[in-house]
Gaussian input, Z-matrix of N, CA and C with variables (Angstrom, degrees):
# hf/3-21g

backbone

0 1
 N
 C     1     B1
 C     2     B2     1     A1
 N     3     B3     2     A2     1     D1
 C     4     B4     3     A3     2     D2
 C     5     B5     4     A4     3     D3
 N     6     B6     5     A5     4     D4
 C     7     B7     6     A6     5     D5
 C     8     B8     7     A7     6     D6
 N     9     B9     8     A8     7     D7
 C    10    B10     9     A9     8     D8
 C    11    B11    10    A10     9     D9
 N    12    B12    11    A11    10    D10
 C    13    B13    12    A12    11    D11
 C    14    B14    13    A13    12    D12
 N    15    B15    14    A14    13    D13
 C    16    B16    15    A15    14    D14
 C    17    B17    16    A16    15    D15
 N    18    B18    17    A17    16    D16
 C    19    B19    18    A18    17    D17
 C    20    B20    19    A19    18    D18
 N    21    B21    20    A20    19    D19
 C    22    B22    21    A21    20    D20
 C    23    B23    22    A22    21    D21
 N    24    B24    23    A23    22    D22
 C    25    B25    24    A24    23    D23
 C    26    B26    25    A25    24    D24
 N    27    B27    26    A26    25    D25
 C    28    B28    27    A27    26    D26
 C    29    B29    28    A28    27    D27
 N    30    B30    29    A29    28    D28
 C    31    B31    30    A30    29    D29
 C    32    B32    31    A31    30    D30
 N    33    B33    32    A32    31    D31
 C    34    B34    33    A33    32    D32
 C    35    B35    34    A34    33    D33
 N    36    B36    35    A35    34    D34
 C    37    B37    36    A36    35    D35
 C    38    B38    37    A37    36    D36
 N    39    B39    38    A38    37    D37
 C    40    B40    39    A39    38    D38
 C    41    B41    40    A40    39    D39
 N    42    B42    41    A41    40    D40
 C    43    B43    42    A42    41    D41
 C    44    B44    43    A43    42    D42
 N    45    B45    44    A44    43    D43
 C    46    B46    45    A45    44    D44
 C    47    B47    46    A46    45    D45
 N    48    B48    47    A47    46    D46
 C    49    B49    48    A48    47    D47
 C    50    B50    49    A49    48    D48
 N    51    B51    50    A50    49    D49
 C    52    B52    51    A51    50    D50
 C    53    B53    52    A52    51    D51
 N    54    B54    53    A53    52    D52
 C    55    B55    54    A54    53    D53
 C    56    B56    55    A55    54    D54
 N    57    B57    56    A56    55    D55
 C    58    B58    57    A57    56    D56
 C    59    B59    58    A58    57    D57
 N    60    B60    59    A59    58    D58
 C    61    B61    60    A60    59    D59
 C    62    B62    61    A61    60    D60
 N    63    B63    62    A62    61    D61
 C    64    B64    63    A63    62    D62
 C    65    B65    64    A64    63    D63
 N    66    B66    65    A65    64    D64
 C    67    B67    66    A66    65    D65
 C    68    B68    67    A67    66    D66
 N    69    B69    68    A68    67    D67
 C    70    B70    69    A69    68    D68
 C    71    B71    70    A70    69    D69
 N    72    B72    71    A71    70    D70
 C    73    B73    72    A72    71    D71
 C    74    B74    73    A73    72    D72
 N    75    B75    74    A74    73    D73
 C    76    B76    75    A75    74    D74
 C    77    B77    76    A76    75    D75
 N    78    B78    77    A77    76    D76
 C    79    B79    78    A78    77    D77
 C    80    B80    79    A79    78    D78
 N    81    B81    80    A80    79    D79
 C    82    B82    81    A81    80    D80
 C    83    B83    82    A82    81    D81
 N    84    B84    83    A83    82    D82
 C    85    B85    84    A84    83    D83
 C    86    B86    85    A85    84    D84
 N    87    B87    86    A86    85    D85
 C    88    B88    87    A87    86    D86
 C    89    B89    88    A88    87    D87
 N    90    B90    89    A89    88    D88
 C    91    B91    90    A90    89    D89
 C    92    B92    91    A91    90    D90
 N    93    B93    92    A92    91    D91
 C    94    B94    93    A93    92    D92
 C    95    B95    94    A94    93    D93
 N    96    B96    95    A95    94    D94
 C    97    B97    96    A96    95    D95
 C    98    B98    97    A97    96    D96
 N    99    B99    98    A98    97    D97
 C   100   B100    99    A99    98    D98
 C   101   B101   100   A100    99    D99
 N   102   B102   101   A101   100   D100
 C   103   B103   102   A102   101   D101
 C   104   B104   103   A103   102   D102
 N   105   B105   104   A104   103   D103
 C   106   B106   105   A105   104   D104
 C   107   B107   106   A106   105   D105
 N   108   B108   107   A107   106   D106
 C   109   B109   108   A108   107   D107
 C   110   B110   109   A109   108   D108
 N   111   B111   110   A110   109   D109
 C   112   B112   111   A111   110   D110
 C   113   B113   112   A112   111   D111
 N   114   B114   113   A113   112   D112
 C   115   B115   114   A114   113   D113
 C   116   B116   115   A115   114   D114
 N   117   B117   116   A116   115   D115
 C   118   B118   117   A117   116   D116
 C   119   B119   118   A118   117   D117
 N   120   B120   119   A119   118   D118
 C   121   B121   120   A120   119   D119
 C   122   B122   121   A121   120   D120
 N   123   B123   122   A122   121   D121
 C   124   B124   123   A123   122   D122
 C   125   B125   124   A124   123   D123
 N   126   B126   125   A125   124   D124
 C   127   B127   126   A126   125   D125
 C   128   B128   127   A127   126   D126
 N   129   B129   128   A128   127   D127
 C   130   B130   129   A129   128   D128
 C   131   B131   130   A130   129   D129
 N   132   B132   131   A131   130   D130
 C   133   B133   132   A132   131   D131
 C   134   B134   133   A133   132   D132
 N   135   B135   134   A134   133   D133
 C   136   B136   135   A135   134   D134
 C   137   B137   136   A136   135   D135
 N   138   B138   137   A137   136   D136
 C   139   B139   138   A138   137   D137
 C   140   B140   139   A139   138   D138
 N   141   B141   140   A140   139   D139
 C   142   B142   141   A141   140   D140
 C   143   B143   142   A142   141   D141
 N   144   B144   143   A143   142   D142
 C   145   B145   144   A144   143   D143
 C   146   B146   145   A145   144   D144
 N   147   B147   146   A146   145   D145
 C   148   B148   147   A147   146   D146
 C   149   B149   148   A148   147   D147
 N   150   B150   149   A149   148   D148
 C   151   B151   150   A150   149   D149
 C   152   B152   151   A151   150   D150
 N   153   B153   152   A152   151   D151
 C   154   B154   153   A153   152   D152
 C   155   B155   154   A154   153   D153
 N   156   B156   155   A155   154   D154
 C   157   B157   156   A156   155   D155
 C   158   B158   157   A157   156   D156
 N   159   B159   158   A158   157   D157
 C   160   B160   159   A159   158   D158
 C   161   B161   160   A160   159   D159
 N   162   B162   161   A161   160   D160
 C   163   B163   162   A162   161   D161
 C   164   B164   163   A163   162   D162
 N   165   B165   164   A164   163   D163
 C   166   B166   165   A165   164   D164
 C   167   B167   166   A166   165   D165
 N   168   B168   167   A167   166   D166
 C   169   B169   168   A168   167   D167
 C   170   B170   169   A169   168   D168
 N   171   B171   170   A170   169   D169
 C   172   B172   171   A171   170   D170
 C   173   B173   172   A172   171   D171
 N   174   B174   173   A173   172   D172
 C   175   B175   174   A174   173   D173
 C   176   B176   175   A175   174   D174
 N   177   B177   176   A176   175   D175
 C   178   B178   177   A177   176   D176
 C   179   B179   178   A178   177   D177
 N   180   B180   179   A179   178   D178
 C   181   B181   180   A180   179   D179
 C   182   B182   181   A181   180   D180
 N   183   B183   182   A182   181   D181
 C   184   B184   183   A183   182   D182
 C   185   B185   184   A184   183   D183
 N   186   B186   185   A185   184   D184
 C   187   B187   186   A186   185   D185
 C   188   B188   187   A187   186   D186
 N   189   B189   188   A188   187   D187
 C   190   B190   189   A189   188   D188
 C   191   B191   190   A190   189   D189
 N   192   B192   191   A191   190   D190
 C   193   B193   192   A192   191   D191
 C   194   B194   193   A193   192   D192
 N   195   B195   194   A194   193   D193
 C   196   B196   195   A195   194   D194
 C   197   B197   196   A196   195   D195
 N   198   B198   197   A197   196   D196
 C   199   B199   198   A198   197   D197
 C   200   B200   199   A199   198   D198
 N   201   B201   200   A200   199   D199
 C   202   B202   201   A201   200   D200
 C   203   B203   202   A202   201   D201
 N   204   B204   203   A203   202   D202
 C   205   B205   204   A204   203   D203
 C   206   B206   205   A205   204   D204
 N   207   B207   206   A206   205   D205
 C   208   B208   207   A207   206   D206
 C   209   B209   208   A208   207   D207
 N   210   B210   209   A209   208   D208
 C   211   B211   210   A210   209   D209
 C   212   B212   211   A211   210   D210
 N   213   B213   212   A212   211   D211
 C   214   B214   213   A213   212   D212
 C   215   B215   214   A214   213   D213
 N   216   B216   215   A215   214   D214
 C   217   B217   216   A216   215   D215
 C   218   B218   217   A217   216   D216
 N   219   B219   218   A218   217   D217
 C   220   B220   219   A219   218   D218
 C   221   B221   220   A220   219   D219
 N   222   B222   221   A221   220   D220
 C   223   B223   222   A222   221   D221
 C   224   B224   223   A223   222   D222
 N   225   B225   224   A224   223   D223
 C   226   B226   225   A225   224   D224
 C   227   B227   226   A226   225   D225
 N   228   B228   227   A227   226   D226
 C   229   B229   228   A228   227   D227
 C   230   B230   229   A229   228   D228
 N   231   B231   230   A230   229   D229
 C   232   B232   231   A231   230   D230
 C   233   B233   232   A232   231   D231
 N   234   B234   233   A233   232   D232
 C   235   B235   234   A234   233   D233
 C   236   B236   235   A235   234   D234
 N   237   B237   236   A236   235   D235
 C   238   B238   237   A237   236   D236
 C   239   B239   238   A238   237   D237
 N   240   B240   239   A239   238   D238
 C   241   B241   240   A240   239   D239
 C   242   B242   241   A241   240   D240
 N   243   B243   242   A242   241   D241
 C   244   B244   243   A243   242   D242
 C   245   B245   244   A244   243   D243
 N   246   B246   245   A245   244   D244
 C   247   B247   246   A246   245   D245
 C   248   B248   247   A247   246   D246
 N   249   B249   248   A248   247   D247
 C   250   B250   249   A249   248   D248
 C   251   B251   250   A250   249   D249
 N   252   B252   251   A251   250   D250
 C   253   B253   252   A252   251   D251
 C   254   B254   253   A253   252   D252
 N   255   B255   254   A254   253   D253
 C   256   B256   255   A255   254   D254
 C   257   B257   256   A256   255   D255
 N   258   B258   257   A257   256   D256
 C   259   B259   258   A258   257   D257
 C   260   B260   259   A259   258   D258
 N   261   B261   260   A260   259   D259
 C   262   B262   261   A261   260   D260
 C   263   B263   262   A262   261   D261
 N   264   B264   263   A263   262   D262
 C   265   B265   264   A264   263   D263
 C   266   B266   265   A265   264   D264
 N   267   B267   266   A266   265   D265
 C   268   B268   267   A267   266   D266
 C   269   B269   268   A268   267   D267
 N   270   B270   269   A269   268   D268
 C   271   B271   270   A270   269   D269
 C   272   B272   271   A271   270   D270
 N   273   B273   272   A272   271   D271
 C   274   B274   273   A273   272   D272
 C   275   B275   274   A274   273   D273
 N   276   B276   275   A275   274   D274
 C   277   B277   276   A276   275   D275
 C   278   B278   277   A277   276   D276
 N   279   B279   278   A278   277   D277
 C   280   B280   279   A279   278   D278
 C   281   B281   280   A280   279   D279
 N   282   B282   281   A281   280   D280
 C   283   B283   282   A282   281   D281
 C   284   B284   283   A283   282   D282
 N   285   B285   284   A284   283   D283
 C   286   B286   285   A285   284   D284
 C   287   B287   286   A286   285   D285
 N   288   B288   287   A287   286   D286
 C   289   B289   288   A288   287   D287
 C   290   B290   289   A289   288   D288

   B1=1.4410
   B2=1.5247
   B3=2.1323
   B4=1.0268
   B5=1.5959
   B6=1.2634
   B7=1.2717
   B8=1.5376
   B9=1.4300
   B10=1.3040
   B11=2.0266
   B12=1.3182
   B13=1.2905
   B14=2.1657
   B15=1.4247
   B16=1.3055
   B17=1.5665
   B18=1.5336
   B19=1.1190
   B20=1.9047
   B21=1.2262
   B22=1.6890
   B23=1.0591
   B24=1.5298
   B25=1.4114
   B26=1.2734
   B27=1.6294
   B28=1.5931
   B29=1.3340
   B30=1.0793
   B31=1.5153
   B32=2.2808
   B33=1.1674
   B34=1.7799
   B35=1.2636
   B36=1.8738
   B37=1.5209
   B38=1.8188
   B39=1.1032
   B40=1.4629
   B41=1.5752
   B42=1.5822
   B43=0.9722
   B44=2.0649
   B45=1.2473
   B46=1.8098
   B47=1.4845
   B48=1.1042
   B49=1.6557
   B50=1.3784
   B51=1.4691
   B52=1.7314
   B53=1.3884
   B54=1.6575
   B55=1.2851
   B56=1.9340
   B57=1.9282
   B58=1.7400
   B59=1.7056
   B60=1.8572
   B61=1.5836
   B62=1.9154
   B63=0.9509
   B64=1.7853
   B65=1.3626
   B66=1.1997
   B67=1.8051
   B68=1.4590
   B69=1.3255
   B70=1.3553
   B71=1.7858
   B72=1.4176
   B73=1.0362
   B74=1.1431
   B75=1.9981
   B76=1.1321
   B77=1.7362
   B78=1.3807
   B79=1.5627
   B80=1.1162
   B81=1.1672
   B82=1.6680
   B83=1.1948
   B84=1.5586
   B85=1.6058
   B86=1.4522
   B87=1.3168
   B88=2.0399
   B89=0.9098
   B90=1.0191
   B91=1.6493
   B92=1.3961
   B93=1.1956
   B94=1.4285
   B95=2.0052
   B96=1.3337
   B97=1.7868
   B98=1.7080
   B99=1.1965
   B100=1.4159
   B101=1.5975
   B102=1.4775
   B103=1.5491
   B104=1.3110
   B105=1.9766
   B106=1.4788
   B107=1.6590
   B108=1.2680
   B109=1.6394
   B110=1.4779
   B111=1.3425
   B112=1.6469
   B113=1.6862
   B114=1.7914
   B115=1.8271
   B116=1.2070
   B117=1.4848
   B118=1.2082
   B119=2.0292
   B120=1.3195
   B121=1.8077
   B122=1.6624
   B123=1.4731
   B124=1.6621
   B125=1.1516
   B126=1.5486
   B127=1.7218
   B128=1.7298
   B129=1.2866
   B130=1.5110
   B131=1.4081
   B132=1.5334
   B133=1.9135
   B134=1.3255
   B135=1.3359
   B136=1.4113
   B137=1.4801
   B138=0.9108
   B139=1.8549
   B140=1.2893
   B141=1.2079
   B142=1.5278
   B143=1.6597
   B144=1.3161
   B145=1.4040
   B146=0.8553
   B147=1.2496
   B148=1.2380
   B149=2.0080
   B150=1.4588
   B151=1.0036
   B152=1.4966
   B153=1.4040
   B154=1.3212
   B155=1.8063
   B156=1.3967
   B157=1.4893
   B158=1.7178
   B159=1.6733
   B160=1.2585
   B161=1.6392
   B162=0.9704
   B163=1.9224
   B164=1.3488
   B165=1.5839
   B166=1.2730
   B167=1.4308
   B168=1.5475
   B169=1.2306
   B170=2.2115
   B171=1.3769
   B172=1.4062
   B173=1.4927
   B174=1.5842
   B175=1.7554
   B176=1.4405
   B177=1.4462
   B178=1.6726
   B179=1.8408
   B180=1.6668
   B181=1.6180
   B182=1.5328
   B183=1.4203
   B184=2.1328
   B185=1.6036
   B186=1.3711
   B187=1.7980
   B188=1.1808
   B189=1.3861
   B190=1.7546
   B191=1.9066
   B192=0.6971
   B193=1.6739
   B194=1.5887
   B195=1.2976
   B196=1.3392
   B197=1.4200
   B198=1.2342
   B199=2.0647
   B200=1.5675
   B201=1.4372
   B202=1.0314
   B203=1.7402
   B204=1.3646
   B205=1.0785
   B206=2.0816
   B207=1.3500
   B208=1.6392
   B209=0.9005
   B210=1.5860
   B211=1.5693
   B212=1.6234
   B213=1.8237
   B214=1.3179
   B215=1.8728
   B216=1.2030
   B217=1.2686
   B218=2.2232
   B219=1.0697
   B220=1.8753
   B221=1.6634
   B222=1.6221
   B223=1.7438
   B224=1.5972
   B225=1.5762
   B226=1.3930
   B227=1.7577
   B228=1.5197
   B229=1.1486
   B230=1.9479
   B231=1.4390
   B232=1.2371
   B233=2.1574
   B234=1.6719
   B235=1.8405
   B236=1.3448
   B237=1.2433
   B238=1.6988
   B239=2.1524
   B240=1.0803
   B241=1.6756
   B242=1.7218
   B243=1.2109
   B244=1.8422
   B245=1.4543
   B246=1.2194
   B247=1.5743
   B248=1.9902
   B249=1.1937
   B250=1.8097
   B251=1.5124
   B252=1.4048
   B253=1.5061
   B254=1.8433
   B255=1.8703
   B256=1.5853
   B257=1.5650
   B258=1.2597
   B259=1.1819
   B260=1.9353
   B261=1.1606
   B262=1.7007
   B263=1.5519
   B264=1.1225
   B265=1.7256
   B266=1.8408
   B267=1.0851
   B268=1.3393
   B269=1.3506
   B270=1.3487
   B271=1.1008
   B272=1.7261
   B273=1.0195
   B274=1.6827
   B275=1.2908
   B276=2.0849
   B277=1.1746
   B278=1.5421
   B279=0.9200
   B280=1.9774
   B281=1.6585
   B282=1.4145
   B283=1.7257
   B284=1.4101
   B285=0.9674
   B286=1.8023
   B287=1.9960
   B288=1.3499
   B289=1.5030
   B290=1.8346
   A1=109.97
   A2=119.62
   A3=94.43
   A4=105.76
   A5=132.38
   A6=146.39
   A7=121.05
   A8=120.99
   A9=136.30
   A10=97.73
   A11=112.11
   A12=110.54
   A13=88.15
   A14=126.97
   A15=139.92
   A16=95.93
   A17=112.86
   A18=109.66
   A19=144.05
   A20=102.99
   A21=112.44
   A22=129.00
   A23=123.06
   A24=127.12
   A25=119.72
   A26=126.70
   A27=128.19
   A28=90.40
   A29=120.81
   A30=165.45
   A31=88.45
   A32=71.12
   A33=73.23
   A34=116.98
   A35=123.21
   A36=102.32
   A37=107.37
   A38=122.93
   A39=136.66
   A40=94.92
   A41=120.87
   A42=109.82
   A43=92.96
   A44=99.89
   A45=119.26
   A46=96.24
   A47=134.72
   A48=125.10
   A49=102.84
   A50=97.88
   A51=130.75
   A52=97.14
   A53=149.27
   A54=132.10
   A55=94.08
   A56=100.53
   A57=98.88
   A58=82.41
   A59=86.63
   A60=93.90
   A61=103.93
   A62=106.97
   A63=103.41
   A64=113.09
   A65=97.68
   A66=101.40
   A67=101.41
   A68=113.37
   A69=115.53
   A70=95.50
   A71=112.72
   A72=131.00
   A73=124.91
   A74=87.83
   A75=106.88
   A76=109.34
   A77=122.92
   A78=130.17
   A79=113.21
   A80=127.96
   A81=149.64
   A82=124.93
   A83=111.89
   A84=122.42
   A85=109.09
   A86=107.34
   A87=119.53
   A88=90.42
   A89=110.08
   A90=138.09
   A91=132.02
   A92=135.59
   A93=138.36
   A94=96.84
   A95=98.34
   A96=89.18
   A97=76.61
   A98=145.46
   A99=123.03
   A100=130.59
   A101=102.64
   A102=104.17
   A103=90.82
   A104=85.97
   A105=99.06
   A106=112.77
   A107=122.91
   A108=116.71
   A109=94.23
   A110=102.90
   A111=113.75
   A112=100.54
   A113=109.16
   A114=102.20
   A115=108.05
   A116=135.62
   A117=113.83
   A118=84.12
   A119=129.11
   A120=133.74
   A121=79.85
   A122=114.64
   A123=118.48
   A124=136.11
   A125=110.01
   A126=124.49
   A127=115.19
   A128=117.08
   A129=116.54
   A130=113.12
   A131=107.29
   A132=109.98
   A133=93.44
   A134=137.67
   A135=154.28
   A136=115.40
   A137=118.77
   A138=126.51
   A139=108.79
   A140=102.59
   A141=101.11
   A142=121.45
   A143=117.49
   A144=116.29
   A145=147.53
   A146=127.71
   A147=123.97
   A148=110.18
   A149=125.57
   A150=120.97
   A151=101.78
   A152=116.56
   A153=124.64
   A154=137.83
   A155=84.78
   A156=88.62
   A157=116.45
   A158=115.02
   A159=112.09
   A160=131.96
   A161=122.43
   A162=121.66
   A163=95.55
   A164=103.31
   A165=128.66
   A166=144.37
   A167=137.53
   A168=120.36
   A169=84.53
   A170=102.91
   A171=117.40
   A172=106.24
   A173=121.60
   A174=96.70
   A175=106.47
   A176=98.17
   A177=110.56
   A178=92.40
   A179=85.99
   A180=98.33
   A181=104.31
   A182=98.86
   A183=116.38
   A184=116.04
   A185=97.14
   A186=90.16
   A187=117.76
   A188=112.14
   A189=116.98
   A190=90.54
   A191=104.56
   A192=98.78
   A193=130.67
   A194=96.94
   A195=110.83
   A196=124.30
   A197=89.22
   A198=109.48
   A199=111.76
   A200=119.48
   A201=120.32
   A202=106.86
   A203=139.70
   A204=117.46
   A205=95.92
   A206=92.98
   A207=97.63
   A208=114.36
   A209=130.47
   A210=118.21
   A211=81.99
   A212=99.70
   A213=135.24
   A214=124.57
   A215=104.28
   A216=153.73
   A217=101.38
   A218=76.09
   A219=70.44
   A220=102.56
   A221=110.46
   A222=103.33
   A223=102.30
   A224=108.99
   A225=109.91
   A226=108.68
   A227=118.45
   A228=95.67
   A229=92.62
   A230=115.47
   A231=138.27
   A232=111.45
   A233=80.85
   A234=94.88
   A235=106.17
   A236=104.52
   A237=112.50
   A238=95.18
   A239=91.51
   A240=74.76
   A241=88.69
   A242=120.16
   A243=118.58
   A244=101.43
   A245=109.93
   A246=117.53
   A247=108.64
   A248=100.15
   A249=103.31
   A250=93.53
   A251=106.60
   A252=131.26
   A253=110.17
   A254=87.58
   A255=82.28
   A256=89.60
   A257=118.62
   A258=141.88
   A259=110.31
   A260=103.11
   A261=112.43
   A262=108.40
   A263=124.30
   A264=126.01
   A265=99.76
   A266=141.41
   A267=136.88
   A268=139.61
   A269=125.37
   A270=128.08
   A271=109.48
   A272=126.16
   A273=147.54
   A274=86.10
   A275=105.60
   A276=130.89
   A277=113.84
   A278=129.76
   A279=125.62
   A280=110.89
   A281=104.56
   A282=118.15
   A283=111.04
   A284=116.64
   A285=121.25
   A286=100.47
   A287=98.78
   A288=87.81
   A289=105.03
   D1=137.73
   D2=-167.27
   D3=-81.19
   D4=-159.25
   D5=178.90
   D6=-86.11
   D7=-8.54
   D8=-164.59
   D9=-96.13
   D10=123.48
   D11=-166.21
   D12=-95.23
   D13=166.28
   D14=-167.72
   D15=-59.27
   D16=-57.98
   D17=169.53
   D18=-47.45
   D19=-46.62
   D20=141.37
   D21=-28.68
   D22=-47.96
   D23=175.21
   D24=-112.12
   D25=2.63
   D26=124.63
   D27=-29.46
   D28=-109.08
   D29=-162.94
   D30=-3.12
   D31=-91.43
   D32=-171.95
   D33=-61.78
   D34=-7.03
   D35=166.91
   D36=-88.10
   D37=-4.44
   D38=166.85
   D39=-52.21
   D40=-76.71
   D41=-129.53
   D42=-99.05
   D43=29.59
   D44=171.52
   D45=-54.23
   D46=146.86
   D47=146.18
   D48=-81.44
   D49=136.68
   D50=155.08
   D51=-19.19
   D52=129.72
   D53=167.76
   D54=-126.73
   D55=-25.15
   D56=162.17
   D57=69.36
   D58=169.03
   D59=-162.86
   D60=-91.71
   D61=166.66
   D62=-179.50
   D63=-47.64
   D64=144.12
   D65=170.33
   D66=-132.86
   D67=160.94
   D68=-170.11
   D69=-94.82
   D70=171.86
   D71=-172.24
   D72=-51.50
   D73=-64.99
   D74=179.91
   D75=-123.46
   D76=135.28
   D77=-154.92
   D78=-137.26
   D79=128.60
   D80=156.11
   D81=-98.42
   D82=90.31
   D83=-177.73
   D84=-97.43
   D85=139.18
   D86=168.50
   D87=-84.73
   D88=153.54
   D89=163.17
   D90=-118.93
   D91=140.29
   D92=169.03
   D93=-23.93
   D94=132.53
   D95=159.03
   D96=102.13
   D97=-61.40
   D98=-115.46
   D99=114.58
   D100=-34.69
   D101=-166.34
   D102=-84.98
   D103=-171.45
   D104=-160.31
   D105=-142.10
   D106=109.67
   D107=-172.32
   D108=-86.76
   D109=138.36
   D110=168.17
   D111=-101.86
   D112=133.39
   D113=173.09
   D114=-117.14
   D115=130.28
   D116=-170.01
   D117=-112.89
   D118=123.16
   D119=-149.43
   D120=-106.14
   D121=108.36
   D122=134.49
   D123=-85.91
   D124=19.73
   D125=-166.55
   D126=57.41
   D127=-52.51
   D128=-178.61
   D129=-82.98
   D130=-11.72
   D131=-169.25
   D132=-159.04
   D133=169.90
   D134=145.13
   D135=-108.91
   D136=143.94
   D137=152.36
   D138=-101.84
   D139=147.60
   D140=165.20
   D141=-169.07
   D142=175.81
   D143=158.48
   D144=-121.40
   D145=117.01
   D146=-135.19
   D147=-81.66
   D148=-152.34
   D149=-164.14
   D150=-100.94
   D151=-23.55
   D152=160.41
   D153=-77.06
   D154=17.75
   D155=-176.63
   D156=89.68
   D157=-25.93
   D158=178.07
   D159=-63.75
   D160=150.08
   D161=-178.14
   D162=-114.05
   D163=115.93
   D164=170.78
   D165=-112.58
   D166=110.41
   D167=-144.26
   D168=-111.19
   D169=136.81
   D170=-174.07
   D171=-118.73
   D172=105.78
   D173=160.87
   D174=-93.30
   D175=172.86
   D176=-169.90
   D177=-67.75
   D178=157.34
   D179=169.12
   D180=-175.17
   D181=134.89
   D182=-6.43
   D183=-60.14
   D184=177.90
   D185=-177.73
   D186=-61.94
   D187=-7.42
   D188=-168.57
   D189=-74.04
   D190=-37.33
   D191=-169.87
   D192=-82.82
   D193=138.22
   D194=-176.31
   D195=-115.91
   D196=31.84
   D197=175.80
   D198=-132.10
   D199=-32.13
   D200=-152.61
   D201=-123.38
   D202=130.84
   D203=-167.99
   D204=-159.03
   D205=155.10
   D206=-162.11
   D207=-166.12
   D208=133.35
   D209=135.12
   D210=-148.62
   D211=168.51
   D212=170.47
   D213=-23.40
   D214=90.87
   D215=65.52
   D216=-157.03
   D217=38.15
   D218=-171.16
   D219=-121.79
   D220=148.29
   D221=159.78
   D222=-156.88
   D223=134.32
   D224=175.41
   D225=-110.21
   D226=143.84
   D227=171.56
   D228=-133.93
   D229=128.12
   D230=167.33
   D231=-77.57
   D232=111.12
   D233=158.45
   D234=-131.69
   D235=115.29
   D236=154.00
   D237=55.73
   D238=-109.93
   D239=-158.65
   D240=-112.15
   D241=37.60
   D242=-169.69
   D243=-138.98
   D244=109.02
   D245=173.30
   D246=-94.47
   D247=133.30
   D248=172.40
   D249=-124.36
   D250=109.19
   D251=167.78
   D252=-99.46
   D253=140.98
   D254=-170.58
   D255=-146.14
   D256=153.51
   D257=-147.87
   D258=-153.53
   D259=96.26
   D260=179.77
   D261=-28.44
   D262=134.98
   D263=169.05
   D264=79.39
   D265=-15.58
   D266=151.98
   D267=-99.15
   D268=178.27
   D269=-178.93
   D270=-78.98
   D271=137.42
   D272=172.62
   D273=-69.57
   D274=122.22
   D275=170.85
   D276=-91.59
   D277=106.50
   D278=152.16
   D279=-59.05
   D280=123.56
   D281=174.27
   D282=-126.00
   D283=172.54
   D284=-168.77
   D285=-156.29
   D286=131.25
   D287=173.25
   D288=-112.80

């Protein structure tokens, strides 16, 4: 038996960073409505465009993460092939690539 008790390895798969499932580089999500978010994935940040025409640069947050990414007034969060983009003063879009 090894030496590592259940709790031990709670412990350090807790404190794993989020790495989330692969995303491709480069992404073409639909969106509710019709529109269309473009993601271009640098793992530590995204760019992108949003459904309004805007160009947006996102780092992960926290930096540990590779799903979730944000700052003031913008936040994207990446599952599997479903992006939920949100935008201060509007409604939170659901996209699918």
């Amino acid at each position: 038996m090894s030496g590592s008790s259940p709790l031990a390895t709670e412990t350090a798969l807790s404190s794993t960073p989020d790495l989330g499932s692969p995303q491709p580089k480069h992404a073409a999500y639909r969106c509710e409505g019709g529109a269309t978010l473009m993601i271009d994935n640098r793992i530590t940040a995204v760019s992108l465009v949003d459904p309004d025409g805007d160009m947006v640069e996102l780092p992960a947050a926290p930096a540990s993460q590779r799903s979730r990414y944000g700052q003031t007034p913008y936040a994207l969060v990446l599952d599997g092939n479903e992006a939920l983009y949100m935008k201060s003063g509007k409604e939170p879009v659901n996209c699918r690539r």
